[in-house]
Every structure is written in C-alpha cells, then in structure tokens.
Residue, then its C-alpha position, 0 to 999 in steps of 0.5 A: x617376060x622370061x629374060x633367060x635368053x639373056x641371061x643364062x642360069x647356073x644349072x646347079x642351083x639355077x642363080x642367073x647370071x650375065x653371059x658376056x660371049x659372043x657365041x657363032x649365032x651372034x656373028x652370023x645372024x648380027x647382020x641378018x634383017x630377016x632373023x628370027x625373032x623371040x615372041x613372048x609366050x603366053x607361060x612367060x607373060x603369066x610366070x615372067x622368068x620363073x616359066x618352064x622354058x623348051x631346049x627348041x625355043x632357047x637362043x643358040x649357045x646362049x646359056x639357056x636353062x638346062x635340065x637337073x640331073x637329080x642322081x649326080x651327087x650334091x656338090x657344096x661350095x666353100x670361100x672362093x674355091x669350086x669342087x666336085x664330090x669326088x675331089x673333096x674326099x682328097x682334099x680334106x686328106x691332104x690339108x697341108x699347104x699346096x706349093x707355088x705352080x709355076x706358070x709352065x705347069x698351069x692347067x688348060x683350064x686357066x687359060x680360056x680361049x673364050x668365056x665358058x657359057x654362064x660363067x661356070x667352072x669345069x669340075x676338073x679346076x683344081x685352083x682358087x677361082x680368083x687366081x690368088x695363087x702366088x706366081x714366081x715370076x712377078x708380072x711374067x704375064x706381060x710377056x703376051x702384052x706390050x708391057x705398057x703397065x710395067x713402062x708405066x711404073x718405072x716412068x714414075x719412079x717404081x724401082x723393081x723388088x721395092x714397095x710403092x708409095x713416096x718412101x717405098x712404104x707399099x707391099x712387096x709381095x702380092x696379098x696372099x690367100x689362105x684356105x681355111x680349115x672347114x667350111x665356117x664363115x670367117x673368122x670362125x677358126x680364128x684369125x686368118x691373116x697370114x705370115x706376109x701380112x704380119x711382116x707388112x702390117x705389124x699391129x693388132x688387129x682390132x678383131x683380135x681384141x674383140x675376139x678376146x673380150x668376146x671370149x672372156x664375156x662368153x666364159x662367164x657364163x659358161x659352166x665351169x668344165x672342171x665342176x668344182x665350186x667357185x670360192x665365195x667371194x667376200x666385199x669388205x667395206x671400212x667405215x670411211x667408204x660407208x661415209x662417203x657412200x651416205x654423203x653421196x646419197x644424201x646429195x641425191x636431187x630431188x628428181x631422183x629421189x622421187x625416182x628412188x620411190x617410183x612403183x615398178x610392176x615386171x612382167x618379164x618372168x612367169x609371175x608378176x613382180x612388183x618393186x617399188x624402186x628402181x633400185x630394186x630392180x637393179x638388183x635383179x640382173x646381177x651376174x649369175x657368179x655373183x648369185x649366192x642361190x644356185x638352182x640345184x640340178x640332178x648332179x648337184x649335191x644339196x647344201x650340207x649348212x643351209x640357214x637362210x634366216x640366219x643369213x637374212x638376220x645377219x644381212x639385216x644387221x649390217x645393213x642397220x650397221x651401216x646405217x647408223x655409221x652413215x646417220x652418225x657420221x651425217x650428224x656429226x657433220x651437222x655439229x660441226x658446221x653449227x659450231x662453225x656457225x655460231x661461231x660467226x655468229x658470236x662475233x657479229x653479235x659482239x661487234x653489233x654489241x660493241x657498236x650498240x654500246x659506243x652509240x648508246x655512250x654517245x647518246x647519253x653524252x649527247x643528251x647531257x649536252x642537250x639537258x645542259x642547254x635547257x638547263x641554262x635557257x631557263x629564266x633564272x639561269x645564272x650563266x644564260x646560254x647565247x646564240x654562239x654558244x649554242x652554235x659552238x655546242x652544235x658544231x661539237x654534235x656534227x663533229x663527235x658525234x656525227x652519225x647520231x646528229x644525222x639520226x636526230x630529228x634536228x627540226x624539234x632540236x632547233x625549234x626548242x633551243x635556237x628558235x628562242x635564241x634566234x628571236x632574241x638576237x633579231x629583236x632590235x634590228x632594222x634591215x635596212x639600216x643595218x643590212x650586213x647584222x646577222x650574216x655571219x651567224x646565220x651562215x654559220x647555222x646554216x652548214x649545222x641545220x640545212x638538210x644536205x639530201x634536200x635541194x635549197x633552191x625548190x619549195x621545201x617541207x619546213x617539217x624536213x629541213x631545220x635552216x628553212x624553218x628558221x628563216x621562214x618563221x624567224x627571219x622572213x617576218x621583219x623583211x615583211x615588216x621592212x618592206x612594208x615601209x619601204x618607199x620603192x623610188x629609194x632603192x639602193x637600201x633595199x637593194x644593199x639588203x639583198x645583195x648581203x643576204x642572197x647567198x645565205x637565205x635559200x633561194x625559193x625565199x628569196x624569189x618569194x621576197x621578190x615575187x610578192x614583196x618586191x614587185x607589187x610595190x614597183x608595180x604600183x610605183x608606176x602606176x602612180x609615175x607621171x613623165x611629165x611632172x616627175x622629176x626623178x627619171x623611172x629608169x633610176x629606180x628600176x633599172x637597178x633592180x634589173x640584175x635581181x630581178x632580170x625577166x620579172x620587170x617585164x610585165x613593168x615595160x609595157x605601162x611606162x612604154x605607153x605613158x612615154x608615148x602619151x608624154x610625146x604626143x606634144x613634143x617637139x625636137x627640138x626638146x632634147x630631154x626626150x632622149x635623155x629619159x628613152x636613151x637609158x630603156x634602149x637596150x632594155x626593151x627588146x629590139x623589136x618593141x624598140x623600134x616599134x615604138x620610135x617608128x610610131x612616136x619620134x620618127x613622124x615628129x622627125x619628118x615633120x622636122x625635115x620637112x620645114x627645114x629650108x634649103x639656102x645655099x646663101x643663107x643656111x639654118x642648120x638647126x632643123x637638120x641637127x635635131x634630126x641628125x643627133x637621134x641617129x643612134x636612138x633610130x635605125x638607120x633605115x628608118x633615118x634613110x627613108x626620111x632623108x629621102x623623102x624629105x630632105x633629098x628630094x629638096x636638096x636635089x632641086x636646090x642643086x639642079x636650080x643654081x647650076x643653071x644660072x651661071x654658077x661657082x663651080x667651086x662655091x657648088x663643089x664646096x657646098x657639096x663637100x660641106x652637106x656629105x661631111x654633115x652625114x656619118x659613115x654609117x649613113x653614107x655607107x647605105x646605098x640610097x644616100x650613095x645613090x642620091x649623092x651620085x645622082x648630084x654628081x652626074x648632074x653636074x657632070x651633065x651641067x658643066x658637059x651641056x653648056x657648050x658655047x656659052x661662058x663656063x668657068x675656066x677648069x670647072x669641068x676639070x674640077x667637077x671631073x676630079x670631084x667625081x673620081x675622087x669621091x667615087x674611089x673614096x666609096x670603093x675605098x670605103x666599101x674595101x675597108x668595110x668588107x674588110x672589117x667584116x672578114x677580120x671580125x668572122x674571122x675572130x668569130x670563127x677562131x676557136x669555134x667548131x667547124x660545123x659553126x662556119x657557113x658552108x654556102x652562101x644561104x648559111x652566111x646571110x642566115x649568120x648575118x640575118x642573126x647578128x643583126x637580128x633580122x628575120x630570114x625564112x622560106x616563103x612556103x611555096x612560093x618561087x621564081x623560076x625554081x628558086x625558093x623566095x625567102x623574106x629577108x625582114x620585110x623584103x623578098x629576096x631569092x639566091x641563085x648561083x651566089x647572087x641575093x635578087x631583091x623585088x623591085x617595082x618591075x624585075x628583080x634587081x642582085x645586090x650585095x649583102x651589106x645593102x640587103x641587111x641596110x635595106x632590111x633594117 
C-alpha cells in the first residue's frame, strides 16, 4: 500500500520524507465522522509506494507527489547549503568570506510562520540551511519567549561572556561553520577547522596526522615530477653485524626452519612461480625505489653500462663472503667454548685423580695390615696376634680408614682373621659359672662389625652382617650346650647369664634362646610338677623368669591351674598352706581366670565351712568364721558377701530374733552385736547386703524393746538400743562421706595432668571409667530397652540410666542404687 499520503516527496529527486503540518483540511474534516476516506487501488496493492498516483486522489495540501518538470535546469546540492542554478554562478565569483547578518536584516524566509509542505527550501534562501550563521546578539531569540533557559543558567552558576563547566572551561563563542571550497567530501581540501576552534582547542588533530602519513605513503609511490633519477642507494654491513645476523640464524627453532624449506607455488601474476621458501617470497614485494630494475617506458633512456652477469657474480661473491665470515665466526665460538669445556674437564679429572690416588695409598695400606694379621696368625709366628690386638687393628680401620672399611666386605675379613680368634678365646668357658667372661670383648666387636643399615633385632642374613655371624657360629653353640645341662628349678644362673648378655647379643638370638631353649625345658618342668609331694613351691622358679620372658609363660598357666584344682579337691580350711602356694599366681593370672578358678575350687569348700559353723552367743568357737574370713583378700568381695549371706547371716539373724524373746541383757545383745560388726572389715561392712543385714538386726531389736509393753523391760534398754541405732547409722553415713570423698580426691588425682577429653562428660562416661578401673564389663544390651532407655550389662547385672539415676533388675521392678553398690553387686 502507497504511504504517500502520509509522507510527502521531495519533487526533485522524489526522496520521502515526514511532513509534520497540520494543513486547513486537517482541522476542519478532524471532527467530521462522515469524512471521506482513502481506498486502496488496485495499482497501489500491486506497486506499494512506487505507483503512479492522480493529483484528484491526493489528500488536501498533504505533500502529495508532484509532476517533474524536466526543462528547469539540474540543480546540485553541496554540504548543508541548497542553491538554485542561477545562484550558483555568483556564488563561486565571489567566494570571500560572508559577513555576520544581524537579526533586523533576516529574510522572511527564515522566519516560517508554518512548516513548508515536505520540508523543502524555497530557491530564494540564500543562508545555511541549519542556521549556523553567527548571530551578534547571543540569545537575542529569547526576547519572544520567557527566557526560561537563560533563568535557568544563571540559577546554576553561568555568568554571561564565560564558558560553562565547574572552571569555566567550556566555549565562549558558538561553534562556527565554514563553507568549503568545492564540492568534495570532507576533508578533501584539507583541514576545515576554524579559527575559533583552534583558539578553543589547541591540539592536533589526529586527522592531521594521518593525513600526512598518508601523504608521505602515497609520494613514494608517485613518480618523481621533476624526472631526474633517484641516486642509488648503498647498505653497508661490518663484519660484526654479519656475526650477529648468523647467531640470530643459527637460533632459528625448528618449526621455522622446517618453514624456511617449505615449497611455495604464486599464482598472483600472469605466469606461475615456484619458491621454495617463504623468504623467497618476501622478496618479491620490495618497495619499488628500492628496485634496482625499472620497467623502461617511451621516454626512458636505455642503460648506458648494463652488466647483469657481472652484477650477479658480484652478488654471488658477497653472498659466500658473508658466509664464510658468519661460518668462521660460528667455529671460532665453537673453539672457545670446547676450550672452555675441557678446561672443567681437567679439573675434575685431577680431582677424580687425586681421590683415585689417596684411596689406592689407602688401600695398600690397609692391605699391608690385613697381610700383617695373616701373617702372624700363622702356627709357627713368634709374635701370635690376639683378640685385642685384632680389635685395636680394626678400631684403626674404622677410624683412618673409614670410607674403605665401609666399602670392604667385613663378613670374609671376620671369618678369616677373628672367627679363629674368637674360638679360641671361648675354648674354656662355662657360662654359667662365669657369666660376665667375654661381655666386654664381645661388645666391643660389636660397634667394628654390626652392619648399622640392618636393624638388630629382626632375622638377619648372616652372609650381610659380620657381628651376627659370630655369634650365631661361635657364641650360640656353648649356650646351646649349657643349656642342655641346665636343670630349670636352678634358675638364678641361668637368669644371671641373660640378664649379662641381653644387651650385647642382638635380640632375634636372644628370642630364639628363649623360644627354643628356655621354655621347652620349663614346659616339661612342669609337666613333671606334682603340688602335692614337691617341696619346692612352682612359683619359685617361674615367676623369675617373668620380666624376660613376660607373655611367653602363658601357655605354662593353664597346666598348673589345672594340677592346683586337682591338688584341692581334698582340702580342707582349714589348711592354711593352700593359700601360701595360690597367693603368689594372683596377680599373674588374669583377673577373670582368677576368679574363675577361686569361684570353683576355694569358695564351695568355704561355704561348706560357714555352714558347720555354730552360732552360741554363751559358748563361741570362731575358728570356722577365721578360716573363712582370712581368704577375703584372695576372693572377691561379692563372692565372700554372697556366702555370708547364705550361709552365715541367715543363722546369726534366727540366733538374735530367739534370745530377745526370752527376757534378754540388752547390754550383753548390744555387746554381742558390736563384737560380731567389728569381726568384719570395712570393705566388707561397706557393701550394701551386709549393710542391709546388720540393719535388719538393728529394726528387730528395735521392735523387741517397742512390743513388750507391759511386761519387765530392763531399765534404759530402750534408750540403749535407740542410741545404738542412731549411732551406728551415722557411723555408715560417716563411713560412706569418707568413701565418696576418697573417690573424688582419688579422680581428682587421676584427672590432674591429663587431657580434658579424658574427663567424663555425663554420667554414662563415669560408670564406663569405673567399669575400667574395676575391670568390670559394661556394654549396650543390643535392642533391648525400658521405657525407651537402653539396657546395658554392668557385668552380670542389667542396669538402664535415666536423668543421672543407675536402675538395677530386681526380682519384680527396677530398684535406683548408687554407683558404689553397682560395682560391689557386679564384683
């Protein structure tokens, strides 16, 4: 669809362009509903806004197209200025510089009263289109307005005849225009900056500068106007230039010098060329000047001297010139730095010379020693050499001689001069009656022959280490042989031999002397043992073996555990030599096997003690209770608790309960009472059982002196057996203070020094800490719980913790108790 009679055209060249008037047809047709409207014609849907158009279908005074008039003359249009044909004929006569119009003598034409139709300009302006003219009067135009701008301005600062800007380093004057000459494009006639513009902005104008390169770029290329002959130009090089030009080649990578050889065809001419390096190809596009050829023309005058093979040869010669000055110089580097070279060279020859030397004196030296000591371990030598001698000669090899005793093999060294030696000096000796002979000696051979890289107490290779190969081959047979007659119940020589010898013989002999020396003979030893008619007690003769051989008598235990079990069977007591012979393996067993073993062998026979005893509060026989009492510290104390009371307090109680209901001595029961406590120690009374049980005897006679009413009671025995109570109940509050205390100094103690992750952080941590003191298993119950507490075994009781508070199973419920019972109850 044609938009034409939207926008207008200019009726010269026909370029469209916006009109922005509001034209009489506008106004009076804006408010008229019944208006005619534009239809579309068929040449506009087909064409759009290249269609012929009629002047009938154009809009009112809308800047339709209008027709051509091809007789007026062509008119051209310069940089910003619009002139008619006749006007440019007085213009290019006068071309000097048009004076400022002041604002009285401004044409019509400059004042529109509306906007002109499409735009254009009438033939009759003479002015810049944009109205560039310099105007005397600076912002005379705001005397039609209300100055607004000009209020503005001063508001903020501008002071009139200054530039703007915080330093007033704005313009003064307006930007001013300059007409060019012609009617080139810019910058064809030079520079057009101003006079103003160069006051105001002083520098160079890039431009400039291009301009002149471009120029001086351009001249070369241009023939010389004045037609003379440009003189050669000559390119001297020194020898020192050449040189560095071939160091620079010869540091050319090898990328590029694969480059260098590249075949390259050019097919930029008329003819095809082939190069066969880019280099070649460089040359090619040389500056014409530079050019020795020059194509000759009509006018040119042929060469008066023209040799090209001799200009060739000549260019050939300085080219090898240059070569072999570049090629000499590169050799001459060459020598220098191989003169250099071996230089260095000769002096680490004569210092590896040097050292040859003084190690091959050394050598020789050594070896005259080495001959010396052959010679006089010959059998007919006057002066034979000995052990000491030989040491004092290998001590001056380690010392002088360092570096070559390391180097030699001292295994072959010490088989052939001290393993003879060595027999010799062992010949006679008995280690057990002389235990300390040789210690020093063989000490001493020790620091000259032990191999320091090998470690001395892991299984060596006798072929590495000179030391171990003499006494596994010179000292190991007579302890073999020694040991052999060695009866094990006479241990302290044996054990006198070792404790001298442990820190000289390496340590994987030593294991291997107690491993399968040692105990195959105590095994059998007790094999052999009988409990029952030896006299000697075991634990005399292998519990000193206890800090040499510490875990290897294990396997010993469980045979004489089982000999001292048999040895019981028939023991009564009464006979107090049992515990003479079990006390020393108490702590040598471990704790668990322990008190296995008393659980089955001693406490039965113990009970079935406590049961015959009889209870008389007349007539007492306490030998029974002192047979019993006297293993308290061989048994635990859970173990004597429970046979107390089951067979002691169950008597005791009916004993008590029987003579206060025949008219008792409040004092003799209050005596016989206070005797039978005291029969007991603390860490007995301390349990809670015998604390329940004692109590118990104290609420029945409590009861006793309460319920006989009436009756005779003795005068103060209800005051008595009140105070007895109350003071026998604060001595356990007492005595428990005093225990608690003793725990908190003793954690304290414990706690000084150690880490603060070590502390137990909550009540489950403390009884773990006492669980491990006491040697006591504690560990979850895996899914098992109460109420949503986890169960946990405190050895064999079942315990949960809530808020702080140990509940123990009873037989119905679960009962809270302290710490101290839980651990007395577990052991």
């Amino acid at each position: 669809m044609s938009m034409s009679h939207l926008y207008g055209t200019d009726g010269d060249d026909g370029v469209e362009m916006e009109s922005f008037e509001v034209s009489d047809w506008d106004l009076q047709n804006e408010f008229n509903p019944h208006r005619q409207r534009h239809r579309q014609t068929k040449e506009e849907a087909t064409y759009g806004v290249w269609a012929e158009r009629d002047s009938d279908e154009e809009r009112p005074s809308f800047g339709g197209k209008r027709s051509r008039d091809y007789s007026a003359p062509v008119n051209f249009v310069s940089a910003g200025l619009r002139k008619a044909a006749a006007e440019e004929l007085s213009d290019e006569d006068s071309d000097d510089d048009e004076k400022p119009v002041k604002q009285e003598e401004i044409p019509k034409e400059f004042v529109p009263k509306k906007l002109k139709t499409g735009g254009n300009f009438k033939p009759s302006q003479k002015g810049f289109a944009g109205g560039s003219k310099s105007f005397v009067d600076f912002g005379s135009w705001e005397r039609h307005t209300k100055g607004i701008g000009q209020k503005l301005l001063q508001k903020m600062g501008y002071v009139p005849g200054r530039g703007l800007g915080k330093n007033a380093q704005g313009i003064i004057n307006p930007i001013e225009a300059k007409q060019r000459k012609g009617k080139g494009a810019v910058g064809a006639y030079g520079s057009e900056r101003t006079p103003q513009s160069l006051q105001d902005f002083p520098v160079v104008d890039s431009e400039e500068e291009t301009e002149e390169e471009y120029q001086k770029e351009l001249s070369q290329w241009r023939k010389d106007p004045n037609g003379g002959k440009k003189k050669p130009k000559y390119s001297y090089k020194t020898v020192e230039e050449l040189k560095a030009k071939g160091r620079i080649s010869k540091q050319l990578a090898a990328p590029q010098k694969e480059l260098s050889q590249v075949k390259v065809i050019d097919m930029t001419g008329r003819e095809q060329k082939v190069y066969y390096s880019y280099s070649q190809i460089s040359h090619k596009h040389n500056i014409p000047d530079d050019s020795p050829q020059q194509p000759l023309g009509k006018d040119s005058k042929p060469q008066g001297f023209a040799l090209p093979e001799l200009e060739h040869n000549l260019q050939l010669l300085i080219d090898i010139t240059e070569q072999e000055i570049i090629q000499s110089d590169r050799q001459l580097q060459y020598e220098r730095d191989m003169v250099v070279n071996l230089s260095h060279e000769i002096q680490k020859m004569a210092e590896v010379l040097s050292h040859e030397e003084k190690a091959i004196s050394n050598l020789s030296k050594v070896l005259d020693m080495v001959e010396e000591c052959e010679r006089r371990m010959q059998p007919g030598c006057e002066n034979p050499l000995t052990l000491d001698e030989c040491a004092k000669i290998f001590e001056t090899l380690q010392d002088k001689y360092y570096e070559e005793y390391r180097m030699s093999d001292r295994v072959d060294l010490a088989v052939a001069i001290v393993y003879p030696l060595m027999k010799e000096y062992f010949k006679n000796w008995d280690p057990l009656k002389d235990c300390t002979y040789g210690t020093e000696i063989i000490a001493k051979w020790k620091s000259l022959l032990e191999n320091d890289q090998l470690l001395s107490h892991s299984g060596q290779d006798l072929s590495t280490d000179a030391f171990h190969r003499l006494m596994w081959e010179i000292w190991m047979p007579y302890v073999r042989n020694i040991v052999a007659r060695w009866q094990p119940r006479n241990c302290g020589s044996m054990l006198d031999f070792l404790d001298s010898w442990v820190n000289v013989v390496p340590l994987w002999i030593l294991d291997n002397i107690l491993d399968q020396l040692i105990f195959p003979k105590l095994q059998k030893e007790v094999e052999s043992w009988n409990p029952l008619t030896d006299t000697v007690p075991i634990h005399s003769w292998i519990h000193p073996w206890l800090p040499l051989m510490q875990a290897r008598l294990e396997p010993l235990y469980s045979p004489i555990r089982n000999k001292l079990a048999n040895a019981l069977q028939k023991w009564h007591p009464s006979d107090s030599s049992a515990k003479l012979i079990l006390q020393p393996w108490k702590e040598v067993f471990t704790p668990g096997s322990w008190e296995a073993f008393m659980v089955k062998n001693i406490v039965p026979k113990l009970g079935m003690c406590l049961n015959e005893l009889i209870i008389n509060p007349h007539q007492q026989h306490m030998d029974a209770f002192y047979w019993v009492v006297d293993w308290e510290g061989m048994i635990s104390v859970s173990s004597l608790v429970g046979l107390l009371e089951k067979h002691f307090f169950p008597k005791w109680l009916q004993v008590l309960c029987s003579w206060l209901s025949n008219s008792p001595n409040y004092e003799e029961i209050t005596k016989w009472y206070l005797g039978w406590k005291s029969m007991f120690s603390d860490q007995v009374l301390a349990h809670p059982s015998i604390k329940d049980k004692f109590n118990e005897a104290l609420d029945i006679m409590n009861r006793a002196v309460s319920s006989s009413v009436g009756g005779y009671m003795q005068p103060g025995a209800r005051e008595n057996i009140a105070y007895l109570t109350h003071t026998e109940r604060r001595k356990d509050f007492q005595y428990e203070a005093m225990q608690e205390r003793r725990e908190a100094e003793n954690m304290a103690q414990r706690g000084i020094g150690a880490a603060a992750g070590s502390v137990p952080m909550n009540f489950k941590d403390l009884i773990q800490t006492k669980a491990e003191e006491h040697n006591i298993v504690f560990m979850p119950v895996i899914g098992k719980r109460h109420e949503g507490k986890q169960l946990y075994t405190f050895g064999r009781i079942v315990i949960y913790i809530d808020r702080g508070v140990v509940f123990v199973q009873g037989e119905k419920t679960w009962v809270p108790t302290s710490l101290q019972s839980l651990i007395d109850m577990a052991k």
